[in-house]
C-alpha positions in Angstrom: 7.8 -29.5 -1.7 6.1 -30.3 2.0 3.0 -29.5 1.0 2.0 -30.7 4.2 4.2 -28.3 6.5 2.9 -25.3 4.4 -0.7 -26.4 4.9 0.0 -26.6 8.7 1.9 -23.5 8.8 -1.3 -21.6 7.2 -3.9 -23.2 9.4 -2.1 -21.8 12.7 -2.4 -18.8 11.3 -5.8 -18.5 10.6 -6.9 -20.6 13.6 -5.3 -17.6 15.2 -7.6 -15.1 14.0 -10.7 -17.0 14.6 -9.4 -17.3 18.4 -8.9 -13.3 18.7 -12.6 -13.1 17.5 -12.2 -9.8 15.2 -11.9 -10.1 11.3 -9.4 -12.3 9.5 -8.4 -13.4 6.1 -7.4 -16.3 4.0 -4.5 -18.2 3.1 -4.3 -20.3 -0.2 -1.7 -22.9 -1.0 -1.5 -23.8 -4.9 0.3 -25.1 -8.0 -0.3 -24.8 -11.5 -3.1 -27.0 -11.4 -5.1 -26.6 -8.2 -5.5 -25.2 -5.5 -3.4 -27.4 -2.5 -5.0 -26.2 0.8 -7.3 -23.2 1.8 -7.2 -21.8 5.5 -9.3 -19.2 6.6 -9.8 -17.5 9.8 -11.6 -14.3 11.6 -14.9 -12.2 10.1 -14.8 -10.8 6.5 -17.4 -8.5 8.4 -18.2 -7.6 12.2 -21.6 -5.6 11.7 -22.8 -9.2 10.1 -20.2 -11.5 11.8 -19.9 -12.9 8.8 -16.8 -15.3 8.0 -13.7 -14.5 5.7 -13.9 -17.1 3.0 -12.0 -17.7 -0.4 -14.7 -15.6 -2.0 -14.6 -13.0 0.5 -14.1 -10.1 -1.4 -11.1 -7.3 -0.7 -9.4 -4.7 -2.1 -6.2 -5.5 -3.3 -4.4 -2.7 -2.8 -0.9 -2.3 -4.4 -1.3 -5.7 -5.8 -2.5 -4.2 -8.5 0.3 -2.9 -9.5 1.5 -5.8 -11.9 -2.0 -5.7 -13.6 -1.2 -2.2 -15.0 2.3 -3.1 -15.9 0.8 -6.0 -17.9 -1.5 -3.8 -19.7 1.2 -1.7 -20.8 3.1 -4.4 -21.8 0.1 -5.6 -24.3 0.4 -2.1 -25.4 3.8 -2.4 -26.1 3.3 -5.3 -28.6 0.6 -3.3 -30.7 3.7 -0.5 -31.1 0.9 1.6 -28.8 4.0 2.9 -26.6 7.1 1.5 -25.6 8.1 1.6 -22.0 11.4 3.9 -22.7 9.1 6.6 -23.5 9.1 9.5 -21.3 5.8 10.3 -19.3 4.9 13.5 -21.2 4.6 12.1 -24.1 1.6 10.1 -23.6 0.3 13.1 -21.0 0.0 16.3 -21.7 0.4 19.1 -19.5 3.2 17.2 -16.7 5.2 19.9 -15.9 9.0 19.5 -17.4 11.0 16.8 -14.6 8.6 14.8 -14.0 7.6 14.6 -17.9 10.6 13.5 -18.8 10.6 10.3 -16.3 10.9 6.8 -18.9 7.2 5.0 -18.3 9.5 1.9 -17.1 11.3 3.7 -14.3 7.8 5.5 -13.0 6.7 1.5 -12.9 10.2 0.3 -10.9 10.2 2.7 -8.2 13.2 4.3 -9.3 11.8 7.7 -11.6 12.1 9.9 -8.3 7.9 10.8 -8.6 7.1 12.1 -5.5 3.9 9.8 -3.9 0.6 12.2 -4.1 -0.9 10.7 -1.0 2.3 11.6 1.2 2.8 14.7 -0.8 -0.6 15.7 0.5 -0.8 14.7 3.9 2.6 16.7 4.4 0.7 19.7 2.8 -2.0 18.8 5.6 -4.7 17.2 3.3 -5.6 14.0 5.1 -5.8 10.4 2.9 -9.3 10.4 3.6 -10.5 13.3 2.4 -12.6 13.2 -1.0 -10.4 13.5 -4.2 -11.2 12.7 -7.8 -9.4 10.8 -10.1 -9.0 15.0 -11.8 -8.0 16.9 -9.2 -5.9 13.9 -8.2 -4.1 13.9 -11.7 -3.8 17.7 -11.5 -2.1 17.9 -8.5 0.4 15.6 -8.9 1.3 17.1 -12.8 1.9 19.7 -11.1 4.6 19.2 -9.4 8.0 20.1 -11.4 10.6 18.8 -8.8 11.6 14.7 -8.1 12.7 13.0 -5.1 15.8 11.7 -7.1 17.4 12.1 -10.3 16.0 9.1 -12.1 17.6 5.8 -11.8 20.2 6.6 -9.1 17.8 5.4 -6.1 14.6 3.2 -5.3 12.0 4.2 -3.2 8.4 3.6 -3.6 5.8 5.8 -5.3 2.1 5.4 -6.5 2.2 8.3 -8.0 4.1 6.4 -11.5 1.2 3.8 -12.0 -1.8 7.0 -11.2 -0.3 8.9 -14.1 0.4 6.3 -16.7 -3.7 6.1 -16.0 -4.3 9.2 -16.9 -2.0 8.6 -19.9 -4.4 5.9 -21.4 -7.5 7.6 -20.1 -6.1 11.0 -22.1 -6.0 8.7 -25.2 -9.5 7.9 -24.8 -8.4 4.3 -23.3 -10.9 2.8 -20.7 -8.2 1.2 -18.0 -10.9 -0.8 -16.1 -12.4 -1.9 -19.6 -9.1 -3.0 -20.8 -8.2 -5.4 -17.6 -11.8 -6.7 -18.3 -11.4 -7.6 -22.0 -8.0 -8.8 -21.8 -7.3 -10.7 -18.1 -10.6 -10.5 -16.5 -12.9 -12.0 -19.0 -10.9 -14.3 -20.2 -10.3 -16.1 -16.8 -14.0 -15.7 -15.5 -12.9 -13.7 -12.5 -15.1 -10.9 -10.3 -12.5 -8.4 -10.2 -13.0 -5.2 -10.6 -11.9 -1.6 -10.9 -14.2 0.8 -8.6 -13.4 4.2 -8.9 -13.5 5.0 -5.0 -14.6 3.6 -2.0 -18.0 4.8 -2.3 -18.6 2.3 -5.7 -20.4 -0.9 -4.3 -18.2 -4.3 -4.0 -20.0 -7.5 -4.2 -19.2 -9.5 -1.0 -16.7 -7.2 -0.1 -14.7 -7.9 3.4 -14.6 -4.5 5.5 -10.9 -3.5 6.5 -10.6 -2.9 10.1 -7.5 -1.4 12.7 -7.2 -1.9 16.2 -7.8 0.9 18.8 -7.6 1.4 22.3 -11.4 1.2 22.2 -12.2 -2.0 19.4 -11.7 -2.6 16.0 -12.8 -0.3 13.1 -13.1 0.3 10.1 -10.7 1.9 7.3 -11.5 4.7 5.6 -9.8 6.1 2.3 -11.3 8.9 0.5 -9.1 9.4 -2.5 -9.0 7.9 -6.1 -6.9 5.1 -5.8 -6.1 4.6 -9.4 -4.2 1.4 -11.2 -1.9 1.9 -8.2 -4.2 0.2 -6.1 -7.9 0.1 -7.0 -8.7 -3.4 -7.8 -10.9 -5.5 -5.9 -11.4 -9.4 -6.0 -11.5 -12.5 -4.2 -8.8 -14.9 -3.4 -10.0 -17.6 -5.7 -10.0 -14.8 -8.4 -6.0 -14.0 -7.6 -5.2 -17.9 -7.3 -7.0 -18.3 -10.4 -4.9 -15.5 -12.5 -1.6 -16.0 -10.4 -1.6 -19.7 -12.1 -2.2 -18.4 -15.5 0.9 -16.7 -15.0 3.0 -19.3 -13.7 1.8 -21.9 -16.3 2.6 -19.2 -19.0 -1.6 -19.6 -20.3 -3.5 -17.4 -21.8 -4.4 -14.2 -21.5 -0.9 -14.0 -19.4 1.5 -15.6 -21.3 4.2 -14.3 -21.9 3.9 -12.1 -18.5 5.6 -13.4 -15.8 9.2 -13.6 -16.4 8.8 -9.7 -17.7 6.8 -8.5 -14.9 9.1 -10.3 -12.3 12.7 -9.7 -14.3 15.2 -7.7 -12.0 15.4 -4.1 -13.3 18.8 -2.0 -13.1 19.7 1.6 -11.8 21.3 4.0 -14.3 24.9 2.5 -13.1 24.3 -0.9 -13.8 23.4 -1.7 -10.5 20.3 -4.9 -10.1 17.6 -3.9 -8.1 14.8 -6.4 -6.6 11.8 -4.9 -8.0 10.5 -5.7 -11.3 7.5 -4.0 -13.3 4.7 -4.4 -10.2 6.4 -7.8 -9.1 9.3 -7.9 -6.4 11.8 -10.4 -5.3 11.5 -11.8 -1.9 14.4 -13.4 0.3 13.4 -17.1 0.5 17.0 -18.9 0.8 17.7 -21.0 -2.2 14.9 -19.9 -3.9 13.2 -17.1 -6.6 10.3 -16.0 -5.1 8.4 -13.0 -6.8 5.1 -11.5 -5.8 3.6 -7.9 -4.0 2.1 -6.8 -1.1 -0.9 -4.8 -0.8 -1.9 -2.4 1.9 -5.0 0.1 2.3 -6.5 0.9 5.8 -8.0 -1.8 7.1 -6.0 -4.5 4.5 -3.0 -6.2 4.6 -2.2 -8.5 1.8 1.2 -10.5 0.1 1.2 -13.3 -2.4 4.7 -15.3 -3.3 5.2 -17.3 -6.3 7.6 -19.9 -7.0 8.1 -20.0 -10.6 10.7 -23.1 -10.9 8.1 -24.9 -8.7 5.1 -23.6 -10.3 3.8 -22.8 -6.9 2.6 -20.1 -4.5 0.7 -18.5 -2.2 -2.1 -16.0 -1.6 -2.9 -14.1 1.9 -5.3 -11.9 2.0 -6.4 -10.1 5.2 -8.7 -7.3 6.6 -6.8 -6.2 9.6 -3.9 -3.9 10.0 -1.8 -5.6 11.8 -1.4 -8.6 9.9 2.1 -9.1 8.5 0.7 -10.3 5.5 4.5 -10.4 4.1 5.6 -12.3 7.0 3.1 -15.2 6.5 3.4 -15.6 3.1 7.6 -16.3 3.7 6.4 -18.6 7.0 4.7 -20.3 4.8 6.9 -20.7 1.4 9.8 -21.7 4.0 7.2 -24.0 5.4 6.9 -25.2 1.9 10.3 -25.6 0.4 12.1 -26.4 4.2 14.1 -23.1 3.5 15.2 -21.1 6.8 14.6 -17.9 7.3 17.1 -15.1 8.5 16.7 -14.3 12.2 16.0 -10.7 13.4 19.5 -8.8 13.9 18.7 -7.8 17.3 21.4 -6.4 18.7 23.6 -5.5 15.3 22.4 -1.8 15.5 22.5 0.7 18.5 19.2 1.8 19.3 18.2 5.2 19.0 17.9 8.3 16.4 21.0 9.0 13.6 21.0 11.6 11.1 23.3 12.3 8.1 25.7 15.3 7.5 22.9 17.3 5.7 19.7 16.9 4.3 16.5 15.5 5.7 17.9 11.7 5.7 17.4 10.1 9.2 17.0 6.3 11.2 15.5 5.5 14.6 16.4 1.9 15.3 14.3 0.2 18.1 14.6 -3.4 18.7 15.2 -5.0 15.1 13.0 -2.3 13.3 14.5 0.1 11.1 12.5 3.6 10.5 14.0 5.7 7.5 12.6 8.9 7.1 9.4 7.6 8.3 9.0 3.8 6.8 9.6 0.8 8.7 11.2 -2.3 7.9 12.3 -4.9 10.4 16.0 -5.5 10.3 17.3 -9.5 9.6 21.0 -10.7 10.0 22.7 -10.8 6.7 26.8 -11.7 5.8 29.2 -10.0 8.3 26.8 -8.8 11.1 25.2 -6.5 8.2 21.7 -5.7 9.2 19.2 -6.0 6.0 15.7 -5.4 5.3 13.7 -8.2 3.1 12.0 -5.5 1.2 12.8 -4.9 -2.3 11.7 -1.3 -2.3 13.4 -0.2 0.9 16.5 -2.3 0.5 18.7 -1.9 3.8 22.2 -2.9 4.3 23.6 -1.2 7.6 26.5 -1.7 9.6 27.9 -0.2 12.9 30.9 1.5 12.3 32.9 3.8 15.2 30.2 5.8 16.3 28.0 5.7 13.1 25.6 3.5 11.5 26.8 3.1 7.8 26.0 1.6 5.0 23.0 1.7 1.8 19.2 2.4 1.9 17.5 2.5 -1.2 20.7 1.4 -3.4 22.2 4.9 -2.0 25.4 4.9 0.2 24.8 6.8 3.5 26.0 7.3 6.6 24.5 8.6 10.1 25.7 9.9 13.3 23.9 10.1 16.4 21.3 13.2 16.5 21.5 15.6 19.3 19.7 14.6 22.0 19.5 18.1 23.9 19.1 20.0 20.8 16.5 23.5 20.7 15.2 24.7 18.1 16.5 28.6 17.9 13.9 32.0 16.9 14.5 31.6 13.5 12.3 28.6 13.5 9.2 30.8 14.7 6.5 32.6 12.5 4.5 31.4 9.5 6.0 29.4 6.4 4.2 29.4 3.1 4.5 27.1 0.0 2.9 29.6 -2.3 2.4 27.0 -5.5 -0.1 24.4 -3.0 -1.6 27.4 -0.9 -0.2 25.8 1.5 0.9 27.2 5.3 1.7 26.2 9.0 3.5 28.6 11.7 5.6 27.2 14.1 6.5 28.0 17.4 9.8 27.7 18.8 11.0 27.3 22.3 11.6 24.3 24.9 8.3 22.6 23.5 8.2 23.5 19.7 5.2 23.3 17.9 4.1 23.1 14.2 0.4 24.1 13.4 -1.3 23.1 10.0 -4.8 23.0 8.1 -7.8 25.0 8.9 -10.9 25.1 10.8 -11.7 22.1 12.4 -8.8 20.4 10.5 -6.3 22.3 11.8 -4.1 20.1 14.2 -0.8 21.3 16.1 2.1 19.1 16.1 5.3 18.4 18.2 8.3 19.3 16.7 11.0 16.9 18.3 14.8 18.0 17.2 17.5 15.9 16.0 19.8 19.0 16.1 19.5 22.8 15.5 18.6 22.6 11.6 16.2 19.7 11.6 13.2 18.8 13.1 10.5 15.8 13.4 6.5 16.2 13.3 5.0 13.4 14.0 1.0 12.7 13.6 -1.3 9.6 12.9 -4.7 9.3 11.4 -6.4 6.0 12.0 -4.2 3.4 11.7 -1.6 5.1 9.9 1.8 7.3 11.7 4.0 10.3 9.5 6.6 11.4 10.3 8.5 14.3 8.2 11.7 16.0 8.6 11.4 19.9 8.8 15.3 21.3 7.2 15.7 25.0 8.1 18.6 26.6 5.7 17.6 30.7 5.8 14.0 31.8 4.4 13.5 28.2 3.6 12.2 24.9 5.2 12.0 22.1 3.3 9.6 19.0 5.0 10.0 15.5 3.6 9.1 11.9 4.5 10.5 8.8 2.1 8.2 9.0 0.0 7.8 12.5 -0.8 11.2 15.0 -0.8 10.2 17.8 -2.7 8.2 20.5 -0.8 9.7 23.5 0.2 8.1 26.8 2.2 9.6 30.4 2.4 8.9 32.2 5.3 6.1 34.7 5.0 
């Protein structure tokens, strides 16, 4: 263990973000007994130029994930529930697919649940408009139609660790009360469960993106549930994250069930656990989560045999959180990382056969069906991802790119670059269960149009051949881009993380 070479590692990084002068974040180096070396860097706030610090305060983001997972399993043990139950039976009033969804698989990224927040930006509700934790749960219950069968894909979803909320909150079961008596409490740490962005954080960092005009602030309007609601400081996540590795109380017991590879319906390993995932650290196990909200950016690794790990924790978009916390561990253990497979893949656009499944491949970096990964060389000039919820193995073949995504074979062809989009594309397309519309416009310079009154925006449509069509539109410091499928009446409009919408035409 060159503790040393990790410490250096994370004070280039941080030195970094002092230099650029906008806000930062933290790195911490630990075992199971102390913390090793602390490196911090950049402002925790620009209005105040105050500095990021270990007890800068930030919102985790889907790093609390594994905290929900850990309540359930506690739940578990009193013979409260057991995670092969399906969803309805702990919630009433999910309508029948979804329902039937085991709690484990809605934790593992594999039940198919469509993600709410995708769901309703492709409806044209933006992530920043104010939702409830009620009309939230409504919505998404819902919704009787999954992105997959259950456990013959992985692809990541909120939605999962929003409802099994509202489960315990239907059984008169106080999440945020729970995590405090049981995890919180115990440990003496600050974290906390606000219901929105508008509850006040104690020293909270602000989250900023960058613009063509300065640095500013996130913004997230919605409920953001167990999914992704806690806040806390990096001591606080050191402190808990070596409770787990040391197997102490209140987490014993935890770790190796949180981090354990789960298995598709075949038989088939996946990489991502109950809220824990496996990262690619050569000649090591390495399990931890990333967190990302508007404005944050966060990853922490833990090396169990070692009993060691790292924290980063950042308030800027454009960290790659996950990136520095692998610099870091391969600082750490000496391991070397894969190099970029620039050059394995042809660049461009590919589609499949049929359906709304597509790639764009630009200089390392994979996009499927709207999320990015970058692309690293793996055995036999495959190109793979390091992410355990967007697994990539891809290969040029012939003409086509083929290979898995998400545990699912598939193959592409190259889409059709003078491709128009005929009449039958034009008028106005209704999803009648949402209240949901947008009329397109056909032509040499297509157009969708969506939402109403001063939220109505018009889109490009961009053709990858006759039957399917790309919008793309950002908000802040986030991009979507969906694929429109026209087959008849219908047009179905999906990104990765949401599959399941279909409009008639009026």
């Amino acid at each position: 263990m060159r503790w040393h070479k990790a410490t250096e590692a994370a004070a280039e990084i941080a030195a970094g973000w002092t230099a650029d002068g906008g806000p930062g974040g933290a790195i911490l180096l630990f075992d199971a007994a102390s913390i090793r070396a602390e490196a911090f860097g950049g402002l925790a706030n620009l209005d105040l130029m105050l500095p990021f610090t270990a007890s800068s305060a930030v919102r985790y983001a889907s790093i609390s994930k594994h905290f929900m997972a850990a309540t359930l399993l506690r739940l578990q043990e009193q013979g409260v529930l057991s995670l092969d139950d399906p969803l309805g039976r702990h919630l009433p009033g999910l309508a029948p697919l979804p329902a039937g969804v085991p709690v484990a698989r809605a934790l593992d990224m594999t039940g198919g649940l469509p993600d709410a927040m995708e769901t309703l930006w492709l409806l044209g509700v933006p992530w920043t408009a104010d939702l409830s934790r009620t009309a939230l749960r409504d919505f998404v219950a819902g919704i009787d139609a999954l992105n997959f069968a259950p456990g013959t894909e992985i692809s990541y979803s909120n939605t999962g660790y929003r409802l099994l909320e509202a489960a315990l909150h239907h059984a008169g079961r106080d999440y945020g009360a729970l995590l405090a008596e049981w995890f919180f409490q115990p440990l003496g740490l600050t974290m906390m469960l606000p219901e929105d962005e508008t509850v006040p954080v104690p020293g909270l960092a602000a989250g900023y993106h960058r613009t063509a005009s300065g640095w500013r602030r996130g913004r997230y309007g919605m409920h953001v549930s167990a999914s992704g609601g806690l806040t806390g400081t990096a001591h606080d996540l050191v402190t808990w994250l070596q409770a787990l590795l040391t197997d102490a109380a209140p987490a014993a017991g935890l770790l190796p069930r949180l981090g354990a590879r789960r298995h598709l319906a075949d038989g088939r390993a996946t990489e991502y656990g109950l809220g824990l995932a496996r990262s690619p650290v050569p000649g090591q196990i390495a399990v931890g989560h990333g967190g990302s909200l508007p404005g944050y950016k966060h990853h922490f690794l833990l090396l169990p045999a070692q009993r060691a790990g790292v924290v980063v924790l950042t308030n800027r978009e454009d960290a790659d959180a996950h990136g520095i916390a692998l610099r870091v561990i391969a600082a750490l253990t000496g391991a070397d990382l894969p190099d970029p497979a620039i050059g394995l893949l042809p660049q461009g656009r590919f589609v499949t056969e049929d359906g709304p499944f597509w790639i764009e491949q630009q200089g390392g970096a994979l996009t499927f069906m709207g999320a990015t990964e970058t692309l690293y060389r793996g055995e036999d000039e495959t190109a793979v991802s390091r992410s355990a919820h967007l697994p990539v193995a891809l290969r040029y073949v012939g003409d086509a790119i083929e290979g898995e995504i998400g545990h699912v074979g598939r193959r592409f062809r190259p889409a059709m670059p003078d491709a128009v989009l005929g009449p039958a594309w034009s008028g106005t397309w209704i999803n009648a269960q949402h209240e949901a519309r947008f009329d397109i416009q056909a032509g040499e310079t297509p157009t969708l149009a969506i939402g109403t009154g001063p939220l109505r925006v018009t889109l490009p449509l961009d053709p990858l051949d006759e039957r399917r069509a790309l919008t793309d539109r950002t908000a802040g410091p986030w991009r979507q881009r969906a694929c429109l499928v026209l087959d008849g009446d219908t047009l179905r409009v999906a990104s990765n993380r949401s599959r399941v919408l279909v409009f008639r035409r009026a």
